[in-house]
PDB file of N, CA, C and O in Angstrom:
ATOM      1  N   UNK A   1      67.214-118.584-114.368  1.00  0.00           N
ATOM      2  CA  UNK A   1      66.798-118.187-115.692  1.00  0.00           C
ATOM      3  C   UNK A   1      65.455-117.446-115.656  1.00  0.00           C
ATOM      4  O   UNK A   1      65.224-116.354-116.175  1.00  0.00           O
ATOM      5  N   UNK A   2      64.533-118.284-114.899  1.00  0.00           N
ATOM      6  CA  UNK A   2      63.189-117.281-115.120  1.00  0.00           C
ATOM      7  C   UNK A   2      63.564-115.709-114.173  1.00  0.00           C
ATOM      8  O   UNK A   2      63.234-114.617-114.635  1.00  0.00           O
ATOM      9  N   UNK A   3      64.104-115.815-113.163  1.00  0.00           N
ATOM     10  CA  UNK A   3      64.369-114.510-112.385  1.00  0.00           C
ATOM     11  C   UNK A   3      64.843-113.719-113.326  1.00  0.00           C
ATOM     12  O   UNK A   3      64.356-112.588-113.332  1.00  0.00           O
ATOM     13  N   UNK A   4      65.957-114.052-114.442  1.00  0.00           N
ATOM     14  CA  UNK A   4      66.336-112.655-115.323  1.00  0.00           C
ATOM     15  C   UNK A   4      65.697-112.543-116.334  1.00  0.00           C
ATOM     16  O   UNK A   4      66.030-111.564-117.001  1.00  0.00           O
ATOM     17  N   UNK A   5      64.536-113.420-116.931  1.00  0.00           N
ATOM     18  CA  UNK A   5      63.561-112.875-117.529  1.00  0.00           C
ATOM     19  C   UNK A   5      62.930-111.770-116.647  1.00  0.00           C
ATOM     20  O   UNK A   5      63.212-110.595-116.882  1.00  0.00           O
ATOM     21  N   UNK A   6      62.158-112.073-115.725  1.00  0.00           N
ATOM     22  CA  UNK A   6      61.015-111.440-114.849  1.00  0.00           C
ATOM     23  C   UNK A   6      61.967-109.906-114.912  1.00  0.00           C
ATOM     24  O   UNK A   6      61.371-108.907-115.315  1.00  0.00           O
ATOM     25  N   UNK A   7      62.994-109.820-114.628  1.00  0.00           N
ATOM     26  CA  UNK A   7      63.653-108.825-114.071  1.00  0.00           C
ATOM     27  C   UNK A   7      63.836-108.058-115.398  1.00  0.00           C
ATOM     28  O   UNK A   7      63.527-106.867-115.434  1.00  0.00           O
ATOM     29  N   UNK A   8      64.313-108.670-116.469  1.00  0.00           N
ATOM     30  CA  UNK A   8      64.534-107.601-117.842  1.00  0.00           C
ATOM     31  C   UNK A   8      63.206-107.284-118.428  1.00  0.00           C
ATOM     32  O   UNK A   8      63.015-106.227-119.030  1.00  0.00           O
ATOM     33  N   UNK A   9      61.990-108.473-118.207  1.00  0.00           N
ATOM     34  CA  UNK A   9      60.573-107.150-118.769  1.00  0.00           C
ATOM     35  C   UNK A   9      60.049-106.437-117.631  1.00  0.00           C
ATOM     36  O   UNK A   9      59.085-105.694-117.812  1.00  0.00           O
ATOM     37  N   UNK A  10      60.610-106.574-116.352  1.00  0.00           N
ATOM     38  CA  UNK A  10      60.322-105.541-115.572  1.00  0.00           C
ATOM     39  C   UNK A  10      60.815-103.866-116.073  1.00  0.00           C
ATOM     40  O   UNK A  10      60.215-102.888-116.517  1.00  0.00           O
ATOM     41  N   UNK A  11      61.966-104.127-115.784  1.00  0.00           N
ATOM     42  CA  UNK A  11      63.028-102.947-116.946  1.00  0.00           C
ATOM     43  C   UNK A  11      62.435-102.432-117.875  1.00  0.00           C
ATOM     44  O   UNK A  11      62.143-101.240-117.787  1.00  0.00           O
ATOM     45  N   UNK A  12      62.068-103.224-119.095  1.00  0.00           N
ATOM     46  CA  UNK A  12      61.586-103.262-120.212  1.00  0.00           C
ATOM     47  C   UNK A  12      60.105-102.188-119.569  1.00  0.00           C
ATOM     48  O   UNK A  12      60.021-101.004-119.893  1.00  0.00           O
ATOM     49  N   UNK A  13      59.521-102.570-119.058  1.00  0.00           N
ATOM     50  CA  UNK A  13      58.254-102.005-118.877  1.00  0.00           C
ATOM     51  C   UNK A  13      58.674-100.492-117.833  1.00  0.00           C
ATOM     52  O   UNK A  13      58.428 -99.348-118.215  1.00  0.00           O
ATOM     53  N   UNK A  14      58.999-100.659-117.177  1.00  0.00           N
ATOM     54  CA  UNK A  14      59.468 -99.679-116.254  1.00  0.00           C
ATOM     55  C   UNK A  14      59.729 -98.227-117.435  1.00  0.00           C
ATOM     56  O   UNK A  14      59.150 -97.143-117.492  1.00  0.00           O
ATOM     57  N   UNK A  15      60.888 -98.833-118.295  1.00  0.00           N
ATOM     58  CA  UNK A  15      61.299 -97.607-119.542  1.00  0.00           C
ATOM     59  C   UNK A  15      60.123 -97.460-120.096  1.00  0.00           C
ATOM     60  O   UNK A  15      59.758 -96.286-120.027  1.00  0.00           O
ATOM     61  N   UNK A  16      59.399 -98.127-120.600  1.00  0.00           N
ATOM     62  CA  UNK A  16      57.977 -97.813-121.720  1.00  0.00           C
ATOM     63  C   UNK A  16      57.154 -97.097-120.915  1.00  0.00           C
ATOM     64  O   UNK A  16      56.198 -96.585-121.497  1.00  0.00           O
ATOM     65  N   UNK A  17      57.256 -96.880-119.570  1.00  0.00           N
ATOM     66  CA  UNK A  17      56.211 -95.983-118.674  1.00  0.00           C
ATOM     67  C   UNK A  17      56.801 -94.815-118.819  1.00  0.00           C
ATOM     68  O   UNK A  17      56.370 -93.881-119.496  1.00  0.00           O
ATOM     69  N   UNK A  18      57.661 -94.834-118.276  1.00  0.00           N
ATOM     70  CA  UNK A  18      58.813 -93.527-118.211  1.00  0.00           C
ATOM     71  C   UNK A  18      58.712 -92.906-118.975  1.00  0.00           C
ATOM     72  O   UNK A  18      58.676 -91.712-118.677  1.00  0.00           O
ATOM     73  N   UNK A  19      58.608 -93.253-120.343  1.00  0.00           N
ATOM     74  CA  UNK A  19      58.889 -92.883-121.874  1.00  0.00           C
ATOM     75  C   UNK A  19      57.662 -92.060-122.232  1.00  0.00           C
ATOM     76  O   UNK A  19      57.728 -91.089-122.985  1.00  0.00           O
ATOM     77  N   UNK A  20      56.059 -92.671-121.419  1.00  0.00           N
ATOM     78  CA  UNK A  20      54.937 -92.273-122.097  1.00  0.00           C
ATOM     79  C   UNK A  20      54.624 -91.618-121.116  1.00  0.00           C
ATOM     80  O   UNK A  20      54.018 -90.604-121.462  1.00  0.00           O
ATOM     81  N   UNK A  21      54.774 -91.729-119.785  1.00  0.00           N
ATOM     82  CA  UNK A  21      53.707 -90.655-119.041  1.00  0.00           C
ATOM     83  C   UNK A  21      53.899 -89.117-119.195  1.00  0.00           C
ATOM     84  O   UNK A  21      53.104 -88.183-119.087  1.00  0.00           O
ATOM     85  N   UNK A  22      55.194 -89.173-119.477  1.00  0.00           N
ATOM     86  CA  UNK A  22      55.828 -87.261-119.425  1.00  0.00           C
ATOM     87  C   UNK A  22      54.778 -86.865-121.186  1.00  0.00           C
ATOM     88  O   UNK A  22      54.138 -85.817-121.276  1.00  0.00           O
ATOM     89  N   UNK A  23      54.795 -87.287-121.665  1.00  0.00           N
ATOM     90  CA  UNK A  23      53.597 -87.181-123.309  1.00  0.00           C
ATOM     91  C   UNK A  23      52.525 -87.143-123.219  1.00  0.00           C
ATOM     92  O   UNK A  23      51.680 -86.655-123.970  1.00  0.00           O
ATOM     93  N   UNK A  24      52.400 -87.885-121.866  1.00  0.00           N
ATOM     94  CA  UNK A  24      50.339 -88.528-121.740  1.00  0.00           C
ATOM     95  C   UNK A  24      49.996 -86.718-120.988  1.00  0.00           C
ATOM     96  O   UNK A  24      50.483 -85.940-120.167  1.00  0.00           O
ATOM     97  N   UNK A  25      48.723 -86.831-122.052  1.00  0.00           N
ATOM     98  CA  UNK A  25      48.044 -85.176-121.905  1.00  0.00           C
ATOM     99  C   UNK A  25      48.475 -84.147-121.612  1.00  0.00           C
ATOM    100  O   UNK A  25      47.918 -83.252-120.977  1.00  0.00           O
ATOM    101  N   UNK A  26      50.207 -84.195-122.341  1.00  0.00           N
ATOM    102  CA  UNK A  26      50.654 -83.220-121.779  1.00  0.00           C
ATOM    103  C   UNK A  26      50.661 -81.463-122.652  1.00  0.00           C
ATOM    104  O   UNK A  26      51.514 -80.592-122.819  1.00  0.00           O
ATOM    105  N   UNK A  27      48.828 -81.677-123.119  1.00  0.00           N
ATOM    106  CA  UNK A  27      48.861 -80.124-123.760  1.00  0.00           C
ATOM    107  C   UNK A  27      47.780 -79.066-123.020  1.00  0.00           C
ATOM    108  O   UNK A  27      47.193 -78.148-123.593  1.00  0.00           O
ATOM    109  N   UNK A  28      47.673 -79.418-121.654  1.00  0.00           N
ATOM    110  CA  UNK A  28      46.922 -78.555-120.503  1.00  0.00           C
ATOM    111  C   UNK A  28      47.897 -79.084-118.804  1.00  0.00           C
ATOM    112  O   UNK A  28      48.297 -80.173-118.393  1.00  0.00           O
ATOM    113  N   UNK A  29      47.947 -77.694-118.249  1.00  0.00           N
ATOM    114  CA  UNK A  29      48.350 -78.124-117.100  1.00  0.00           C
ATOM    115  C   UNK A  29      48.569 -76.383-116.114  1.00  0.00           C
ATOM    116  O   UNK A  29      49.536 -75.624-116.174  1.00  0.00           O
ATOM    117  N   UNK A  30      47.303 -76.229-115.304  1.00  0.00           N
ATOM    118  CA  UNK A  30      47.812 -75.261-115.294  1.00  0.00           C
ATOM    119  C   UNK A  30      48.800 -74.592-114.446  1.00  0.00           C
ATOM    120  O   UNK A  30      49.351 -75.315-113.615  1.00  0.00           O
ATOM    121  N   UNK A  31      49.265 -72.880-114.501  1.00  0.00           N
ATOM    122  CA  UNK A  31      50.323 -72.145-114.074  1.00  0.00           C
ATOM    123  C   UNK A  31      50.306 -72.541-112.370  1.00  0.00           C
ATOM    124  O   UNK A  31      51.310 -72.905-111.758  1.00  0.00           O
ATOM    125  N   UNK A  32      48.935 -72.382-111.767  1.00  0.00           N
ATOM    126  CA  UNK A  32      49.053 -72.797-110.453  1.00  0.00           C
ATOM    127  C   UNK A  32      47.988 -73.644-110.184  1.00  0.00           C
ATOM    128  O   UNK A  32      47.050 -73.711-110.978  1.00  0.00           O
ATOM    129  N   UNK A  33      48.020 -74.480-108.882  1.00  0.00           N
ATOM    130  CA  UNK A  33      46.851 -75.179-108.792  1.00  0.00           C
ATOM    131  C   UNK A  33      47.054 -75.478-106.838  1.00  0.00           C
ATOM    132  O   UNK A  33      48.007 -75.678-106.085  1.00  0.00           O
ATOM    133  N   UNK A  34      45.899 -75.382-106.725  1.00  0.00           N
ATOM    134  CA  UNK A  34      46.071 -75.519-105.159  1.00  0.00           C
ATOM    135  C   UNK A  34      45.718 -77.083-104.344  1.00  0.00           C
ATOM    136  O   UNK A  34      45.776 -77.435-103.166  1.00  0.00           O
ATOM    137  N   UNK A  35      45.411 -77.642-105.370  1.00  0.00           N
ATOM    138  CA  UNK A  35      44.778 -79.254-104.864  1.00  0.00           C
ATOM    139  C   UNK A  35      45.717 -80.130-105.932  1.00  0.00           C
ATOM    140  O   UNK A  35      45.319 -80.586-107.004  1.00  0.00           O
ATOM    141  N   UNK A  36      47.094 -80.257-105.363  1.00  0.00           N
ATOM    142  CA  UNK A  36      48.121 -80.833-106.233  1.00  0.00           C
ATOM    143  C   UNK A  36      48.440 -81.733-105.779  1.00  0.00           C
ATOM    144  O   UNK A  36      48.512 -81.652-104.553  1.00  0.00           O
ATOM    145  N   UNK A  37      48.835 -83.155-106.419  1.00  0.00           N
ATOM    146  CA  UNK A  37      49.166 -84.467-106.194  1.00  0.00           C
ATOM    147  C   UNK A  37      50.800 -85.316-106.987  1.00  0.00           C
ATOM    148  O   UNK A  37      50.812 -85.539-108.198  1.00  0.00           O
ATOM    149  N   UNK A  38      51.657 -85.574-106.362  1.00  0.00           N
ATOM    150  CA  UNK A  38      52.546 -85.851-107.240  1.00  0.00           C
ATOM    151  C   UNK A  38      53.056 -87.608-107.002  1.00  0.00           C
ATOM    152  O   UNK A  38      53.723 -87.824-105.990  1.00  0.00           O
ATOM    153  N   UNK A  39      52.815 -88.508-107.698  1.00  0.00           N
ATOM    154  CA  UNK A  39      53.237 -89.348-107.647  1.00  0.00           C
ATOM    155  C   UNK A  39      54.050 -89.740-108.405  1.00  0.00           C
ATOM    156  O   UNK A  39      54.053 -89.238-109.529  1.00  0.00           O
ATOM    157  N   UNK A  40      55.301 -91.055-107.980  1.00  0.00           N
ATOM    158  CA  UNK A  40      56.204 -91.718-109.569  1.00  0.00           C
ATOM    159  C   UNK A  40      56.380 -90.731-110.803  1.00  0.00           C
ATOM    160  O   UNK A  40      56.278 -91.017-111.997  1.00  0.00           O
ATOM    161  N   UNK A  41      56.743 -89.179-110.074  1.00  0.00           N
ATOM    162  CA  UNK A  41      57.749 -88.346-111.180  1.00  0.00           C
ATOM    163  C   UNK A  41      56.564 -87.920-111.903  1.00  0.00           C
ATOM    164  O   UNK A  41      56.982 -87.480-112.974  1.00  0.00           O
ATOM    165  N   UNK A  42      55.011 -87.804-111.856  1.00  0.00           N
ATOM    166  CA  UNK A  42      53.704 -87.457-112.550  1.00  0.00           C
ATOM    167  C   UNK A  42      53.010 -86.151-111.524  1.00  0.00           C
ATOM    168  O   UNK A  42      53.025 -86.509-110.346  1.00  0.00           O
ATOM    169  N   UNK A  43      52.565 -85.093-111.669  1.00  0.00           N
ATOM    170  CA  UNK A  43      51.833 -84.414-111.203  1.00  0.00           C
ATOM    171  C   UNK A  43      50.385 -84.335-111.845  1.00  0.00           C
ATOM    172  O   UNK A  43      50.005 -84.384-113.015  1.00  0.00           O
ATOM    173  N   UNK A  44      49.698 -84.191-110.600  1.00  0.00           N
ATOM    174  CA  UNK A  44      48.345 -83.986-111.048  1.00  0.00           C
ATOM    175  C   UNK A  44      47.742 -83.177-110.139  1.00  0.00           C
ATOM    176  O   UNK A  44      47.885 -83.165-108.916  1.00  0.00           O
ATOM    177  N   UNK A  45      46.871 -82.320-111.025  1.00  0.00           N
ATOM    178  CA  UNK A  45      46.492 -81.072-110.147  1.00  0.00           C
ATOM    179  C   UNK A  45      44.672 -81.613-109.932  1.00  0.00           C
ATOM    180  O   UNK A  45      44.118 -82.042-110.944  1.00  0.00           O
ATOM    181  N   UNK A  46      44.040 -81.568-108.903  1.00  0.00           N
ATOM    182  CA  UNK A  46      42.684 -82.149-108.625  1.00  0.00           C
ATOM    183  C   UNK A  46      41.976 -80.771-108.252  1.00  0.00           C
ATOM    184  O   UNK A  46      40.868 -80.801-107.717  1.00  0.00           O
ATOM    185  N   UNK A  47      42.695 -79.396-108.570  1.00  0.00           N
ATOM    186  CA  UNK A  47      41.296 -78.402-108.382  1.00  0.00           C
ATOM    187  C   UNK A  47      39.985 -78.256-109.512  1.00  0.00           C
ATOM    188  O   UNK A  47      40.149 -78.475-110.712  1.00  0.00           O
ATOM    189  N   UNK A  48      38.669 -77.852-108.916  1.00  0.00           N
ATOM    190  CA  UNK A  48      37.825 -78.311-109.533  1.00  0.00           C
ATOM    191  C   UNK A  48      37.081 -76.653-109.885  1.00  0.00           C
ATOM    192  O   UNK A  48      36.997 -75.642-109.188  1.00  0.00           O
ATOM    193  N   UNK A  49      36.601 -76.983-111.366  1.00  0.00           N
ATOM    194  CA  UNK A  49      36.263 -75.559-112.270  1.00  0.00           C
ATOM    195  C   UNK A  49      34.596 -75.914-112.300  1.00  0.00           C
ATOM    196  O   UNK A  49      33.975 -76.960-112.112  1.00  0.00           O
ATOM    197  N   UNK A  50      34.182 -74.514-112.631  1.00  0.00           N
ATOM    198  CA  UNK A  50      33.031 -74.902-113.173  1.00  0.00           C
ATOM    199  C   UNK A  50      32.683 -75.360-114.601  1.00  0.00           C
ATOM    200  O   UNK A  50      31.611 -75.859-114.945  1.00  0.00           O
ATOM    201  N   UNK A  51      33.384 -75.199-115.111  1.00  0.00           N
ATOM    202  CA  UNK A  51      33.285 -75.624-116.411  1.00  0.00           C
ATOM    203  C   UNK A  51      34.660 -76.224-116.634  1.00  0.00           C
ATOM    204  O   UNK A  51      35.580 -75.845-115.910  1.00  0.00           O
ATOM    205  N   UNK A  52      34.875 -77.129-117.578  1.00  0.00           N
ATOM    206  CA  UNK A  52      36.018 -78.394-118.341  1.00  0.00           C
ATOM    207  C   UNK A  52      37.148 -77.183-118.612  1.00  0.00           C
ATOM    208  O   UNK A  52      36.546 -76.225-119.095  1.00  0.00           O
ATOM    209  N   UNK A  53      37.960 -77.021-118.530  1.00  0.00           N
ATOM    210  CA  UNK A  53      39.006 -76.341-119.027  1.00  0.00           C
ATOM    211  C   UNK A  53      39.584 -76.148-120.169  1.00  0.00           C
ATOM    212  O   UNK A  53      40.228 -77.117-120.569  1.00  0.00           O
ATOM    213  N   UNK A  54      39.574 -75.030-120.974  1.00  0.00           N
ATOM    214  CA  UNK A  54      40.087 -75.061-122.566  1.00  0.00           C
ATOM    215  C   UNK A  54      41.481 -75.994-122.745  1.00  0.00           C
ATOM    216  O   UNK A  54      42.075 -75.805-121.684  1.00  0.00           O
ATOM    217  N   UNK A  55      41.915 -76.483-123.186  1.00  0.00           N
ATOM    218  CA  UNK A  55      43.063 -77.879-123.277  1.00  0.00           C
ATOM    219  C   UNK A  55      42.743 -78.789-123.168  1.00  0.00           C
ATOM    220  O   UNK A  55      43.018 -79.639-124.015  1.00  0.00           O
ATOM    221  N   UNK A  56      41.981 -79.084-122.048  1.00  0.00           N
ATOM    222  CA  UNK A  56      41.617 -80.316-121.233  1.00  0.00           C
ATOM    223  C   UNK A  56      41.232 -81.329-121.675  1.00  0.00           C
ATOM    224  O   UNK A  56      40.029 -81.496-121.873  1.00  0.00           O
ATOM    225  N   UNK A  57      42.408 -82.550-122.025  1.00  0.00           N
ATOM    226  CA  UNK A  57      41.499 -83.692-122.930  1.00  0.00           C
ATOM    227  C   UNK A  57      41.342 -84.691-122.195  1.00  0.00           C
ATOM    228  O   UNK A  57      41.223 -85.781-122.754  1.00  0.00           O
ATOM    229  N   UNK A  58      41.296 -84.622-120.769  1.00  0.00           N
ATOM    230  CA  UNK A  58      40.683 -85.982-119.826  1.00  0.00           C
ATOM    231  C   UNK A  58      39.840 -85.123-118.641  1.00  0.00           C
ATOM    232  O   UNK A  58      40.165 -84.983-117.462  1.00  0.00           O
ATOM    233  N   UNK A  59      39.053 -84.772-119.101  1.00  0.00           N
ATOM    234  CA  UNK A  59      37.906 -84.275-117.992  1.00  0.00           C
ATOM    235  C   UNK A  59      36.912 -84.967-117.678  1.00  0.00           C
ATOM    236  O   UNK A  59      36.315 -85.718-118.450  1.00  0.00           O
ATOM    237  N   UNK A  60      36.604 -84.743-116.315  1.00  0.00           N
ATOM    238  CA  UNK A  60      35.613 -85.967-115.458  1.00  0.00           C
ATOM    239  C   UNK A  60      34.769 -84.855-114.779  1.00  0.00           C
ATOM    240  O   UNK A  60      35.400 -83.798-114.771  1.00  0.00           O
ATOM    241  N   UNK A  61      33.779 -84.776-114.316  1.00  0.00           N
ATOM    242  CA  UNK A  61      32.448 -84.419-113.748  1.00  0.00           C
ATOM    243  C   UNK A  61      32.822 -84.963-112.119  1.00  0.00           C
ATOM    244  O   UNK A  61      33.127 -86.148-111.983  1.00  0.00           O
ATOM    245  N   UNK A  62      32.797 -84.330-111.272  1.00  0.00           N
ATOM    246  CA  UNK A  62      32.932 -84.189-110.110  1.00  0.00           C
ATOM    247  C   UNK A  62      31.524 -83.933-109.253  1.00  0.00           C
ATOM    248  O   UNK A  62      30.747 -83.442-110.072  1.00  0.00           O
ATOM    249  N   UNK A  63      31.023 -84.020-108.288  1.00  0.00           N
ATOM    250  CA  UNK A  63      30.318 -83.560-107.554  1.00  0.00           C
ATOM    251  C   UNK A  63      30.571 -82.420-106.205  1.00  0.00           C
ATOM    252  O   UNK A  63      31.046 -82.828-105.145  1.00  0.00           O
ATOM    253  N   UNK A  64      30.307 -81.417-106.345  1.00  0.00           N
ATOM    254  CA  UNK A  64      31.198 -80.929-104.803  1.00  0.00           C
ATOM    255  C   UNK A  64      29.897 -80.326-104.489  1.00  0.00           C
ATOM    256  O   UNK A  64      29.720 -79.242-105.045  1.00  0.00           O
ATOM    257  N   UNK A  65      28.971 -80.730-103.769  1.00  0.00           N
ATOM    258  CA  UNK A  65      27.313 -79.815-102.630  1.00  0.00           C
ATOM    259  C   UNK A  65      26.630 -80.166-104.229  1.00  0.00           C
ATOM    260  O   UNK A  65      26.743 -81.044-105.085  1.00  0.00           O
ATOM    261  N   UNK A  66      26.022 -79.153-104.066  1.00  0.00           N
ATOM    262  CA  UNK A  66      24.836 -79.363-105.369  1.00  0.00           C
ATOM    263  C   UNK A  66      24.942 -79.182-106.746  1.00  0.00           C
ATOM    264  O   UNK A  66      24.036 -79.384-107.555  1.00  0.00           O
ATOM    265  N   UNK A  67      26.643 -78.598-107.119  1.00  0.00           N
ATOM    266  CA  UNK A  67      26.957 -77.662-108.043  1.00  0.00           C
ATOM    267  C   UNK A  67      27.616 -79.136-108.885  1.00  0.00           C
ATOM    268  O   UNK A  67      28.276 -79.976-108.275  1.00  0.00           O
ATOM    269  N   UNK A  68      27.362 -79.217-110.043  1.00  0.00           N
ATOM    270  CA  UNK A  68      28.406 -80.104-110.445  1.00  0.00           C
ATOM    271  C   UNK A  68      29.594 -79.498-111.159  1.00  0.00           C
ATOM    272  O   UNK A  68      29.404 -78.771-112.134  1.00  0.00           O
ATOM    273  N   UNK A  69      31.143 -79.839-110.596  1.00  0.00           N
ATOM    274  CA  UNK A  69      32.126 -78.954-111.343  1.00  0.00           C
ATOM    275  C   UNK A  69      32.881 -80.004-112.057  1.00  0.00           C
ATOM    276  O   UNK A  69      32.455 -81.141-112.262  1.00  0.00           O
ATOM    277  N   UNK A  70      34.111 -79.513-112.447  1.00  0.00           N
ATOM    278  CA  UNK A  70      34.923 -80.385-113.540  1.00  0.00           C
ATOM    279  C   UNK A  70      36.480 -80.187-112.939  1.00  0.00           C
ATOM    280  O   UNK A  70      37.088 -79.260-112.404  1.00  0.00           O
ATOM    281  N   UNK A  71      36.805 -81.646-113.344  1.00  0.00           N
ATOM    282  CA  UNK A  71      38.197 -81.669-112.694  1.00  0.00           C
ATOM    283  C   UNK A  71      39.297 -82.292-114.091  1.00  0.00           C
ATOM    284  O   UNK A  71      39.448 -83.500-114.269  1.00  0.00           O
ATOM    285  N   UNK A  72      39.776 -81.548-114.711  1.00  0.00           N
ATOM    286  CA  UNK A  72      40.799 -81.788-115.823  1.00  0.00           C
ATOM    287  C   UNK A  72      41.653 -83.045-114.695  1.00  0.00           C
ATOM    288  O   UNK A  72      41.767 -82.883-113.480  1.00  0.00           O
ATOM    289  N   UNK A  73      42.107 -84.109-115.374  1.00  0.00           N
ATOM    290  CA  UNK A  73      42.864 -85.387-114.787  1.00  0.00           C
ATOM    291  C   UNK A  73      43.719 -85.009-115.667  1.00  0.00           C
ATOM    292  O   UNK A  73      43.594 -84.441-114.582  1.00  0.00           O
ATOM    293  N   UNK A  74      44.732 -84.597-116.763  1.00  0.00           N
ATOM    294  CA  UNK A  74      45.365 -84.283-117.649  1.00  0.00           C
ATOM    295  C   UNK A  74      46.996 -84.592-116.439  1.00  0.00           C
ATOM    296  O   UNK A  74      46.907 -84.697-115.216  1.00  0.00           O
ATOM    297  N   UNK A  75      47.907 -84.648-116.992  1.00  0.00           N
ATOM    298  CA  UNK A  75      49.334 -85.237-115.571  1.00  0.00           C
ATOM    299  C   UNK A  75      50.380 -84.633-117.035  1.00  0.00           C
ATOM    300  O   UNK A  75      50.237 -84.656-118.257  1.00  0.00           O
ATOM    301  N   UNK A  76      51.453 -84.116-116.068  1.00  0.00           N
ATOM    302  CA  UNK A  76      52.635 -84.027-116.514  1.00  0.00           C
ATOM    303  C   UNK A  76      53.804 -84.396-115.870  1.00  0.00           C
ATOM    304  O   UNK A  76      53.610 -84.776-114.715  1.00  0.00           O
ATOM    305  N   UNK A  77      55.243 -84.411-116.337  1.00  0.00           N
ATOM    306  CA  UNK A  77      56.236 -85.407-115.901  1.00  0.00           C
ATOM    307  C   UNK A  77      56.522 -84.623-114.497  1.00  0.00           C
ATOM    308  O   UNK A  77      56.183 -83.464-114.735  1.00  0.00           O
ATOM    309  N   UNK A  78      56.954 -84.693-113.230  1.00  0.00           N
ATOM    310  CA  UNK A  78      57.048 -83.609-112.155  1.00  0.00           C
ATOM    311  C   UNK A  78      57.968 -82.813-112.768  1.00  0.00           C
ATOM    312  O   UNK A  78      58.395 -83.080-113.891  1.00  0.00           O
ATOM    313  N   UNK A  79      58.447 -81.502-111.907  1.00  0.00           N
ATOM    314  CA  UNK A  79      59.206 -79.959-112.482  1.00  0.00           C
ATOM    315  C   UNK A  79      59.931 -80.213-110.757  1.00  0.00           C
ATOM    316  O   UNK A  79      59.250 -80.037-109.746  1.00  0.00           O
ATOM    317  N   UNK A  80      61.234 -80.597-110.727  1.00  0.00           N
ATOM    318  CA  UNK A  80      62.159 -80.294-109.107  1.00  0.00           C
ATOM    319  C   UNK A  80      61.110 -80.500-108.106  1.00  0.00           C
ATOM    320  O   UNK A  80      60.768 -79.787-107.163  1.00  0.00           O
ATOM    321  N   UNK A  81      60.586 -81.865-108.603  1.00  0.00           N
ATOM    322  CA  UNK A  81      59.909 -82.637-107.416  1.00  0.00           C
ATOM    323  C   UNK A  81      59.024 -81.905-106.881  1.00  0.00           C
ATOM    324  O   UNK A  81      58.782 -82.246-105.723  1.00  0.00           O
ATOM    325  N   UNK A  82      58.486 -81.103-107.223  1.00  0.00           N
ATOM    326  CA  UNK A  82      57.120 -80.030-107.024  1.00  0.00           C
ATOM    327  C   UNK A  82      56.119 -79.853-107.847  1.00  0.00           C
ATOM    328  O   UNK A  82      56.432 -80.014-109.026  1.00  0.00           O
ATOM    329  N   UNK A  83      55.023 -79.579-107.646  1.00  0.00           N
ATOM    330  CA  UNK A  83      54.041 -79.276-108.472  1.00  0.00           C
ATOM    331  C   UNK A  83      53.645 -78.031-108.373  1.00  0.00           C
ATOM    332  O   UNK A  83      52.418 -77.939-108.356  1.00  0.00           O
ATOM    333  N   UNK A  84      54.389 -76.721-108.277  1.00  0.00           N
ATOM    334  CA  UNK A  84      54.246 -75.912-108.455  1.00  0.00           C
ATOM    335  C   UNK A  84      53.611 -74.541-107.821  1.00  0.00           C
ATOM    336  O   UNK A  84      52.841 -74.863-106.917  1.00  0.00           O
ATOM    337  N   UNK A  85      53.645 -73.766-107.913  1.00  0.00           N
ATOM    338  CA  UNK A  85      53.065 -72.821-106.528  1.00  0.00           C
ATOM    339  C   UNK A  85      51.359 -73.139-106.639  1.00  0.00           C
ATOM    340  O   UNK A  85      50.720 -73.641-107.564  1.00  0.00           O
ATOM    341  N   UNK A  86      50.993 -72.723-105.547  1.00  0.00           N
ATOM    342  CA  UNK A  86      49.431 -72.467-105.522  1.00  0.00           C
ATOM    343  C   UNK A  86      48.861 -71.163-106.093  1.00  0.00           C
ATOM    344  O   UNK A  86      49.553 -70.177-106.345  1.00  0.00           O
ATOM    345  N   UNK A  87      47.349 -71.260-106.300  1.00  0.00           N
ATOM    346  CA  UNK A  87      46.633 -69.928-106.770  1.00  0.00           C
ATOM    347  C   UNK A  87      46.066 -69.177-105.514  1.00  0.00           C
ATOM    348  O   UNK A  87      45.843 -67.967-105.553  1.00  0.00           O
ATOM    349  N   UNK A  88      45.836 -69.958-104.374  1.00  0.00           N
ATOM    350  CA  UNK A  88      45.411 -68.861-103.106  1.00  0.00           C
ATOM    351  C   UNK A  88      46.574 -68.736-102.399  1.00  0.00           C
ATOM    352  O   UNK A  88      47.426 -69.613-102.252  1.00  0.00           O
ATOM    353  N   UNK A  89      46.587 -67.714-102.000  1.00  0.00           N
ATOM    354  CA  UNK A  89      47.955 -67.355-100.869  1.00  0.00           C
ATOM    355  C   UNK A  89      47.173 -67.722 -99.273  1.00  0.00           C
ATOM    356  O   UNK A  89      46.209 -67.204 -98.709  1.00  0.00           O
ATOM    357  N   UNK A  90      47.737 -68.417 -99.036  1.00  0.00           N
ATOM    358  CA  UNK A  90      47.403 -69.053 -97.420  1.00  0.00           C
ATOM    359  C   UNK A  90      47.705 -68.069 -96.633  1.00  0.00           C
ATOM    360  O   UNK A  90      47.581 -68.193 -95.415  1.00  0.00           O
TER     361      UNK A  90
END
């Protein structure tokens, strides 16, 4: 009995994630990004601007040498398990 509790608000919670992360900040993200991260079906791009990005409603202050830049944390649901091309051509 307690195992199919544990197991149906696992479920239960599992869907309520599912449901919200593809929504969570999803009104900035940009076209390319070269410092890309994709976890649990979420992308997140970690390249860093000098200034906060117009959209950007979860921006954090970064340090990179002496300059302080800005890194939008903003995530969208993944796109065919990729996060998308890069902005420098290697």
């Amino acid at each position: 009995m307690k195992n199919t509790k544990l197991v149906a608000i696992l479920v239960l919670q599992a869907i309520l994630v599912m449901g919200i992360l593809p929504h969570m900040n999803a009104n900035y993200f940009p076209k390319c990004c070269d410092k890309c991260r994709s976890f649990s079906g979420v992308d997140v791009c970690d390249d860093a601007h000098p200034q906060c990005p117009k959209g950007c409603s979860t921006c954090r202050a970064v340090q990179t040498g002496r300059v302080k830049m800005f890194r939008c944390a903003n995530m969208r649901s993944t796109i065919n398990g990729t996060c998308g091309p890069r902005c420098k051509k290697n």
